[in-house]
C-alpha atoms as a printed R data frame, in Angstrom:
    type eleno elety resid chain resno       x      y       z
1   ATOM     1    CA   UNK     A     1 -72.823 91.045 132.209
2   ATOM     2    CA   UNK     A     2 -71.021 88.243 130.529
3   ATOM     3    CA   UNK     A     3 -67.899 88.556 132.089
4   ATOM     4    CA   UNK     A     4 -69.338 88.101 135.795
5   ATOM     5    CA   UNK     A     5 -72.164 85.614 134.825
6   ATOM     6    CA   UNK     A     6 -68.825 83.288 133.193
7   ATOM     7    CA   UNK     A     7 -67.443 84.373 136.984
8   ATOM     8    CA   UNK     A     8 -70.471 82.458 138.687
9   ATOM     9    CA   UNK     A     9 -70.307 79.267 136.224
10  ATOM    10    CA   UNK     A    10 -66.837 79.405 137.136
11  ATOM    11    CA   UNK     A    11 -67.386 79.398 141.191
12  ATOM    12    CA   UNK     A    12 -70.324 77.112 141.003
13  ATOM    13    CA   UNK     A    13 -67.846 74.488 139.604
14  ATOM    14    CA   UNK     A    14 -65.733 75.283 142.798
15  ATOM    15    CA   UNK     A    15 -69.078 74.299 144.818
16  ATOM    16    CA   UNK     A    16 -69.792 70.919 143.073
17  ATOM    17    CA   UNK     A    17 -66.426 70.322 144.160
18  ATOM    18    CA   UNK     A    18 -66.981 70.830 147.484
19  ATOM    19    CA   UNK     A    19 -70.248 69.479 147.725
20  ATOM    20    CA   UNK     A    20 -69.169 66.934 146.446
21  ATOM    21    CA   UNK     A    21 -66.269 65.677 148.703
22  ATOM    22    CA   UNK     A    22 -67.391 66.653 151.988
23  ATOM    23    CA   UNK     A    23 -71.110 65.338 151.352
24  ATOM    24    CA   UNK     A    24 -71.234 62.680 148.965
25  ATOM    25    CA   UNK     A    25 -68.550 60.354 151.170
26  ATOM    26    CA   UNK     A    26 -70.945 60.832 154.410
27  ATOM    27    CA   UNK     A    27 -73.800 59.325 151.839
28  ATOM    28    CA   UNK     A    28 -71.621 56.192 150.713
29  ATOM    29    CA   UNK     A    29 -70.724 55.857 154.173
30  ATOM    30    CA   UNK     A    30 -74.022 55.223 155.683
31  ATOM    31    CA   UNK     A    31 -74.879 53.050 152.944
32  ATOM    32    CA   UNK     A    32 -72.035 50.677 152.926
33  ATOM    33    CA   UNK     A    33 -71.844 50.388 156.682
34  ATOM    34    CA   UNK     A    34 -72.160 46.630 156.694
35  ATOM    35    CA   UNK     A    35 -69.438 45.922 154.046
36  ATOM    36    CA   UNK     A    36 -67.137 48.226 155.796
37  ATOM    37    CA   UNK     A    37 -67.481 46.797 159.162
38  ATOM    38    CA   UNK     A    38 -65.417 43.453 158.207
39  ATOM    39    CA   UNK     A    39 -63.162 45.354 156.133
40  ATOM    40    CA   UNK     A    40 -62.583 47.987 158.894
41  ATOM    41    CA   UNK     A    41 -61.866 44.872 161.344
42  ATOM    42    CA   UNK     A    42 -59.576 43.544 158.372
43  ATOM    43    CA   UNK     A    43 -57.542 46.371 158.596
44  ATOM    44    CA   UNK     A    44 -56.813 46.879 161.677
45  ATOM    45    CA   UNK     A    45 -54.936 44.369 161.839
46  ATOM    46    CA   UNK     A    46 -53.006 44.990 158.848
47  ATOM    47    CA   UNK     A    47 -53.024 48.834 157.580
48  ATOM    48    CA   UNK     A    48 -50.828 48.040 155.175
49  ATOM    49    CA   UNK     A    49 -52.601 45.679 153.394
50  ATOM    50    CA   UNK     A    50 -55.715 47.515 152.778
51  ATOM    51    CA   UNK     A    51 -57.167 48.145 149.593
52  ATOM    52    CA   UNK     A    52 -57.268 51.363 148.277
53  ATOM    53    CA   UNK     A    53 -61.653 51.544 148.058
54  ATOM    54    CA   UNK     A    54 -61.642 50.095 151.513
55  ATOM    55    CA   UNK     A    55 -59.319 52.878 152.768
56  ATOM    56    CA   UNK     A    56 -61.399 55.657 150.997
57  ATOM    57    CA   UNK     A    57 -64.537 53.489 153.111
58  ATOM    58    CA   UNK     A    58 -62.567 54.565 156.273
59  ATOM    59    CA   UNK     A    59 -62.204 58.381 154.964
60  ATOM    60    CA   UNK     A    60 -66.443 58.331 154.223
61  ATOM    61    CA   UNK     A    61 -66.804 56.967 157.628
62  ATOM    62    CA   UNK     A    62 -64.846 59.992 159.017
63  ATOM    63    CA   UNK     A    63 -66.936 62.145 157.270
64  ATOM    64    CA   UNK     A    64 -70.282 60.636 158.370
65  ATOM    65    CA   UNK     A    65 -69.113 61.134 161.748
66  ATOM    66    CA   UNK     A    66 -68.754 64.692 160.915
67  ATOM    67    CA   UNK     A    67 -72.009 66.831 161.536
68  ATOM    68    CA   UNK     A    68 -70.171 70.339 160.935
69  ATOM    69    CA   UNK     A    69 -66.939 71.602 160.493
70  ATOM    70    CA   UNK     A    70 -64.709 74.851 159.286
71  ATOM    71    CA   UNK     A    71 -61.456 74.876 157.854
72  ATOM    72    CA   UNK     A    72 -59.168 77.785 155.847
73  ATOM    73    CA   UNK     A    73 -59.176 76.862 152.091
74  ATOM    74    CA   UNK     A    74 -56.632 77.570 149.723
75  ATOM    75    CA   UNK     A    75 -57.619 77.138 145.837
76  ATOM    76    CA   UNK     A    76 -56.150 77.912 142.889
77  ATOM    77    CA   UNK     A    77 -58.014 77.178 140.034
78  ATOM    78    CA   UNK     A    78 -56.888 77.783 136.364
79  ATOM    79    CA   UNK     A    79 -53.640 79.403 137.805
80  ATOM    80    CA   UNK     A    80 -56.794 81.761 139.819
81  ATOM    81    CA   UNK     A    81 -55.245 81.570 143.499
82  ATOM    82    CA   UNK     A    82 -57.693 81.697 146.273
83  ATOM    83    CA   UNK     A    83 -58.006 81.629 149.859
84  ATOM    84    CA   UNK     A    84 -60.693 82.313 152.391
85  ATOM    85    CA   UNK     A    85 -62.396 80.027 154.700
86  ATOM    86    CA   UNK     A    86 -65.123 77.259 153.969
87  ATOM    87    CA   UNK     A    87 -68.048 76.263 156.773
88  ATOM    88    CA   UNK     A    88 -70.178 73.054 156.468
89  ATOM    89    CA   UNK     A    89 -73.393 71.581 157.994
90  ATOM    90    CA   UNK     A    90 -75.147 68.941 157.287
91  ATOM    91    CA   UNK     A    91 -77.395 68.458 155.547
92  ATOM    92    CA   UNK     A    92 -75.908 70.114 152.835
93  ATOM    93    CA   UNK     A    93 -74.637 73.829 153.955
94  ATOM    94    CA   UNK     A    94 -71.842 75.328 152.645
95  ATOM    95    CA   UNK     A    95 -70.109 78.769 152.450
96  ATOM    96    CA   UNK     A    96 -66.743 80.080 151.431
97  ATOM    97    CA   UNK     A    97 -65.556 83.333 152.214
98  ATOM    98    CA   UNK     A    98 -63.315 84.562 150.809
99  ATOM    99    CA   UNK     A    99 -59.896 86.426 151.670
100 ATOM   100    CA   UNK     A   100 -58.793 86.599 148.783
101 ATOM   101    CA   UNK     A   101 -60.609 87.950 146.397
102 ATOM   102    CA   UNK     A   102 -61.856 90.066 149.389
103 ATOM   103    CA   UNK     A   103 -65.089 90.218 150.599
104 ATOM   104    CA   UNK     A   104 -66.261 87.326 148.050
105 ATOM   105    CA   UNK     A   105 -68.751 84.942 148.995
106 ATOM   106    CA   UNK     A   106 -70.447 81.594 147.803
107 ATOM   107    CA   UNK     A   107 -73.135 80.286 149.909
108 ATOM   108    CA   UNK     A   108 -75.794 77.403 150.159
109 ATOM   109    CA   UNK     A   109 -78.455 76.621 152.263
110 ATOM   110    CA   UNK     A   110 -79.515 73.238 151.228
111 ATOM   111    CA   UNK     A   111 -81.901 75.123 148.206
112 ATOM   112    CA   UNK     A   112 -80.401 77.982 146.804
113 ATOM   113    CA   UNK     A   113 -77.014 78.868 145.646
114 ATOM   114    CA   UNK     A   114 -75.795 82.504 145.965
115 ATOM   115    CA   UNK     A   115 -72.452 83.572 144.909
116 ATOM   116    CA   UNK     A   116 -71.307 87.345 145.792
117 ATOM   117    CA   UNK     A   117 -69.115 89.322 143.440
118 ATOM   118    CA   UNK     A   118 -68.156 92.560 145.143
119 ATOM   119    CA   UNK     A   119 -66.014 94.215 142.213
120 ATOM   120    CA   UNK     A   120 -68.856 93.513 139.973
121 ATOM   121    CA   UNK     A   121 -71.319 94.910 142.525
122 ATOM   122    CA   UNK     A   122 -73.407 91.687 141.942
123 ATOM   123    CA   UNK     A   123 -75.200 88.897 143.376
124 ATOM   124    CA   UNK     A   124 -76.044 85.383 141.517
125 ATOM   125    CA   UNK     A   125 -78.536 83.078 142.668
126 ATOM   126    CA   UNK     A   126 -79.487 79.587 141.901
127 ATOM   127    CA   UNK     A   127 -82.311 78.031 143.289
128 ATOM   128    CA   UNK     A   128 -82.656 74.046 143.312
129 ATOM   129    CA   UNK     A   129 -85.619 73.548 145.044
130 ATOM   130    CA   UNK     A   130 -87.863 71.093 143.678
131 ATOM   131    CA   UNK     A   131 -91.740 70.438 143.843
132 ATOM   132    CA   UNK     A   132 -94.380 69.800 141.022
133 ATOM   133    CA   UNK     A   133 -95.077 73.958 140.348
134 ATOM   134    CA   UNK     A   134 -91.628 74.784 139.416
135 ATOM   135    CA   UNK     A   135 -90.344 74.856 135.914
136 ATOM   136    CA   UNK     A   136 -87.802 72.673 133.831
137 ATOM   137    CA   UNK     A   137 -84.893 75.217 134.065
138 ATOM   138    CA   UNK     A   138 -85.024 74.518 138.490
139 ATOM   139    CA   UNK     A   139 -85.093 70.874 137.729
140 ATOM   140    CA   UNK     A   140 -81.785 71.149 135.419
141 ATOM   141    CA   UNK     A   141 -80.198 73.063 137.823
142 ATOM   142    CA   UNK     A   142 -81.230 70.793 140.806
143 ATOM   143    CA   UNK     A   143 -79.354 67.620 138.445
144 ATOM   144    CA   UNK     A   144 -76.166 69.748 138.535
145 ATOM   145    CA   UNK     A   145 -75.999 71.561 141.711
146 ATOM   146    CA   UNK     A   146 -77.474 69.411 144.011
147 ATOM   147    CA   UNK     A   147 -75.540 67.298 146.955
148 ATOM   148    CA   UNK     A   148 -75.393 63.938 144.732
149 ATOM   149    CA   UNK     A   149 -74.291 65.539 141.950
150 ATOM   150    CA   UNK     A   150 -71.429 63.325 141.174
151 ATOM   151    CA   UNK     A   151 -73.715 60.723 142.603
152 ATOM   152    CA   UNK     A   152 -72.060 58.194 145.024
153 ATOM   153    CA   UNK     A   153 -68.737 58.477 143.661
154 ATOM   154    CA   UNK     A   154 -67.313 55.056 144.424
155 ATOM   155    CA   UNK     A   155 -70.487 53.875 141.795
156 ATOM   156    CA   UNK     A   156 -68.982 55.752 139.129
157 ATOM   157    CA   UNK     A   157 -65.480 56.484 139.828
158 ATOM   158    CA   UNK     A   158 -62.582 53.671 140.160
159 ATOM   159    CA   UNK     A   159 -60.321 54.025 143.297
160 ATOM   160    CA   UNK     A   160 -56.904 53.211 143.648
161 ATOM   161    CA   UNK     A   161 -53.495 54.263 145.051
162 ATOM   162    CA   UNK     A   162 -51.523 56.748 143.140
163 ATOM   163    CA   UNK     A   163 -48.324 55.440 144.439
164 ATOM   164    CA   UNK     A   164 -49.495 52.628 147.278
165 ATOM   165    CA   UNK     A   165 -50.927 52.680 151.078
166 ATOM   166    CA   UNK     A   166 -47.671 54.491 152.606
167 ATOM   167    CA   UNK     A   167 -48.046 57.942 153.637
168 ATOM   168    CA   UNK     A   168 -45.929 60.166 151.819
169 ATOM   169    CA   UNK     A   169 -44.875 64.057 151.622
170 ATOM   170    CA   UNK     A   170 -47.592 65.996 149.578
171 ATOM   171    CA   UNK     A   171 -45.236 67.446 147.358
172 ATOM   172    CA   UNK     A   172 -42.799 65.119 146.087
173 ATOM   173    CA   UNK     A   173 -39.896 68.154 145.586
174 ATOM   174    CA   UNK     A   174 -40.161 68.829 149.605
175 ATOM   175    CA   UNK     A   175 -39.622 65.854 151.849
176 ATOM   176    CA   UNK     A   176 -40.818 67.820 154.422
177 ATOM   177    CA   UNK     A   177 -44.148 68.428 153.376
178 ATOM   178    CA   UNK     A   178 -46.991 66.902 154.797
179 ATOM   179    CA   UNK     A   179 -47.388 63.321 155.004
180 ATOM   180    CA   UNK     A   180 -50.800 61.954 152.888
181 ATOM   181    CA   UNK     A   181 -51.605 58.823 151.279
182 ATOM   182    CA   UNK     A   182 -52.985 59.932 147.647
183 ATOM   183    CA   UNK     A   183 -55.684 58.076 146.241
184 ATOM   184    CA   UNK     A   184 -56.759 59.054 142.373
185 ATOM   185    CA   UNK     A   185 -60.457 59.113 141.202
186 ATOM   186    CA   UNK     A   186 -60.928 58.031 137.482
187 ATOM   187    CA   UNK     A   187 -64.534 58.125 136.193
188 ATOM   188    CA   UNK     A   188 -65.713 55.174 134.658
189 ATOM   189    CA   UNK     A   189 -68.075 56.778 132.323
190 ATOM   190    CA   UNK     A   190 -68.327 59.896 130.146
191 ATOM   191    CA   UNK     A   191 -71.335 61.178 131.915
192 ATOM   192    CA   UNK     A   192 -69.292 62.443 134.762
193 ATOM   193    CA   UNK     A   193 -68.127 66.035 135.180
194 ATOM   194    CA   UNK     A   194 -64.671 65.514 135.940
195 ATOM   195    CA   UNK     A   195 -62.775 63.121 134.177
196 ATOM   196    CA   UNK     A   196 -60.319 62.620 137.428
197 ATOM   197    CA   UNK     A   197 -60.263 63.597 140.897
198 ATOM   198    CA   UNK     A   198 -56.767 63.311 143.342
199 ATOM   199    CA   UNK     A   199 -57.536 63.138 146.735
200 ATOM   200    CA   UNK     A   200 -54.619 63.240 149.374
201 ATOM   201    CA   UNK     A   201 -55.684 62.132 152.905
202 ATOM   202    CA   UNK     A   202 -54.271 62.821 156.492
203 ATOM   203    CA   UNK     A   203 -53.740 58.963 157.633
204 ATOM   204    CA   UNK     A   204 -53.838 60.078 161.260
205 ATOM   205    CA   UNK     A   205 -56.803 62.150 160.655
206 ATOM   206    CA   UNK     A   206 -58.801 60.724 157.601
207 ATOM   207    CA   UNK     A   207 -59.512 64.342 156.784
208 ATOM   208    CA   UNK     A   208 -59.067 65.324 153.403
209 ATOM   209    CA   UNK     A   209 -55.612 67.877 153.370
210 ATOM   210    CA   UNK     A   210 -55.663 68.697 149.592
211 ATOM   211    CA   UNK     A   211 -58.202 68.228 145.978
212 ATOM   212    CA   UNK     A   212 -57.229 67.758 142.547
213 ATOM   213    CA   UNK     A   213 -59.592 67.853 140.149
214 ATOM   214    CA   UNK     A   214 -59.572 67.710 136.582
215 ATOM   215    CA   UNK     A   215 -63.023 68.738 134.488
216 ATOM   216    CA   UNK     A   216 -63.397 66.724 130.526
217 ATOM   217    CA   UNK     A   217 -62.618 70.374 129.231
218 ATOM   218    CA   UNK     A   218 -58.680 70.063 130.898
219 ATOM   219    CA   UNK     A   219 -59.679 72.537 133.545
220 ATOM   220    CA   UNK     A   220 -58.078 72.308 136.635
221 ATOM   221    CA   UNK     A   221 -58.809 72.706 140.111
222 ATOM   222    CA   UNK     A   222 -56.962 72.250 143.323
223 ATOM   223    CA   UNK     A   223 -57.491 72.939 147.059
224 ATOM   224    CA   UNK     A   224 -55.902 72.479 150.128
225 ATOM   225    CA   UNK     A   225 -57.923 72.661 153.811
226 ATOM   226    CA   UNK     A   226 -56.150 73.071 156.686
227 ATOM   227    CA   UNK     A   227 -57.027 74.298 160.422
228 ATOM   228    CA   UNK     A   228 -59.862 72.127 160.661
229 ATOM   229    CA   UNK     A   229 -62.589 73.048 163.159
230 ATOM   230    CA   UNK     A   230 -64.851 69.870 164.034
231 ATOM   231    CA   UNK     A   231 -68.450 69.325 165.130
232 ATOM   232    CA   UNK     A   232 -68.369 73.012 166.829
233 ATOM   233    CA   UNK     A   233 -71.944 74.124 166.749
234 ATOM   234    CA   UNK     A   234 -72.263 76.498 163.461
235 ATOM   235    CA   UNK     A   235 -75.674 78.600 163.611
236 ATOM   236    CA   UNK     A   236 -78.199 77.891 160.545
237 ATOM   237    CA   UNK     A   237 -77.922 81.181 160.080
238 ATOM   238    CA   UNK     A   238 -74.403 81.068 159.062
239 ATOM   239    CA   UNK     A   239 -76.119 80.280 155.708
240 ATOM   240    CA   UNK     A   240 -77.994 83.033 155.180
241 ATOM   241    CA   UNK     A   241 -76.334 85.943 153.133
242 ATOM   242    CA   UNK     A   242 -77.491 89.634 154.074
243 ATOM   243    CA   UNK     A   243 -77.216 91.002 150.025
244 ATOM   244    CA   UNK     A   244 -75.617 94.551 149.838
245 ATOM   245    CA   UNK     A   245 -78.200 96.677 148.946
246 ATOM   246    CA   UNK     A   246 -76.316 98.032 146.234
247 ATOM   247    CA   UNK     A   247 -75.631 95.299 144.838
248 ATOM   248    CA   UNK     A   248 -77.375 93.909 141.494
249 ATOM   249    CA   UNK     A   249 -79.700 90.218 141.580
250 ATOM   250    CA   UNK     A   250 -79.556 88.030 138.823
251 ATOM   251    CA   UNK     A   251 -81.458 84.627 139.565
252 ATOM   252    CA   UNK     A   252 -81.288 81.400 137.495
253 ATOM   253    CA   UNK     A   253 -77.579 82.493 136.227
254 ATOM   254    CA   UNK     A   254 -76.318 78.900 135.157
255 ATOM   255    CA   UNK     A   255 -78.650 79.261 132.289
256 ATOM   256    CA   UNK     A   256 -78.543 82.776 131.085
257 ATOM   257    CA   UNK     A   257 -76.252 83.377 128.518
């Protein structure tokens, strides 16, 4: 039980990741709308020039504009390689299905997380719903899994260029990679869960291509999203998860032992 209970800790971290990137910029986006507007007009006429937090402003923007989307997601975290494909809807849907390991799934309505572990025959579920009846043990997990649970992350991360505002190829050993401007993430406090976060950008698109993310334990995480799918009408439904009914239920798993 152990051994696929670590499993869920270990995908919910993929989640706040997620969560994290595609929803929190749409939030800091639509409350910095005012500043941005005379730094957008700034740099348009000079793209070169721009700053690195005003250029991650542009990227939130993009994502604010962004009501839904579906991409294929490559991850490989801890030397763990995964692929499958990842759907979101605001307000705060996700799901990843998985390819690889097959049949794998992590879903989340906007209250409850549910992460599918065929080989283990098992289903984990997280609720973070919260009103005045429910206990402690929901609020906790509502702090960690819920949409602003890196908070606004230009408040508490610093934002700069890893290597300035030119576009350049994604991996540095193949020129022909794909060209991204990098930005790099450093927390400013010890409070946060990941101690840095590299972020390499489409300049054409402002879509995110690829993650980096580094927890305060060394752990690392990276993905890449490609094939992007945008504002194509995904069904609620989409984030519902029909449970195997062989499959085991084990509910409040980030704090079982």
């Amino acid at each position: 039980m152990k051994n696929f209970m670590k499993k869920g800790k270990f995908f919910s971290v993929l989640f706040l990741i997620l969560l994290s990137v595609v929803f929190v910029p749409a939030v800091f986006a639509q409350t910095k709308q005012s500043k941005s507007q005379s730094s957008k007009n700034q740099s348009t006429k000079n793209q070169s020039m721009i700053t690195a937090p005003d250029f991650f402003q542009q990227v939130s923007e993009k994502y604010a504009s962004i009501n839904q989307y579906e991409a294929k997601i490559s991850i490989d975290a801890n030397k763990t390689k995964m692929e499958g494909s990842v759907s979101f809807k605001k307000p705060s849907m996700l799901r990843i299905d998985f390819s690889q390991p097959e049949n794998q799934v992590v879903v989340y309505n906007g209250t409850e997380l549910l992460i599918y572990l065929p080989r283990s025959s098992a289903v984990l579920r997280q609720n973070t719903a919260v009103d005045n009846e429910q206990s402690s043990t929901t609020s906790a997990a509502t702090q960690v899994l819920a949409p602003t649970g890196l908070s606004l992350m230009s408040r508490y991360y610093s934002v700069q260029y890893e290597n300035g505002p030119t576009a350049e190829p994604f991996d540095s050993e193949n020129p022909k990679s794909k060209k991204v401007i990098k930005l790099l993430l450093t927390r400013k406090n010890n409070s946060e869960s990941f101690r840095t976060m590299s972020i390499a950008i489409d300049p054409k698109t402002l879509l995110i291509y690829a993650i980096d993310a580094v927890t305060t334990n060394d752990e690392n995480f990276s993905f890449v999203f490609e094939d992007y799918v945008l504002n194509e009408e995904i069904p609620d439904t989409r984030f519902l998860y029909d449970i195997p009914p062989d499959a085991n239920e084990y509910n409040n798993f980030l704090f079982t032992e």
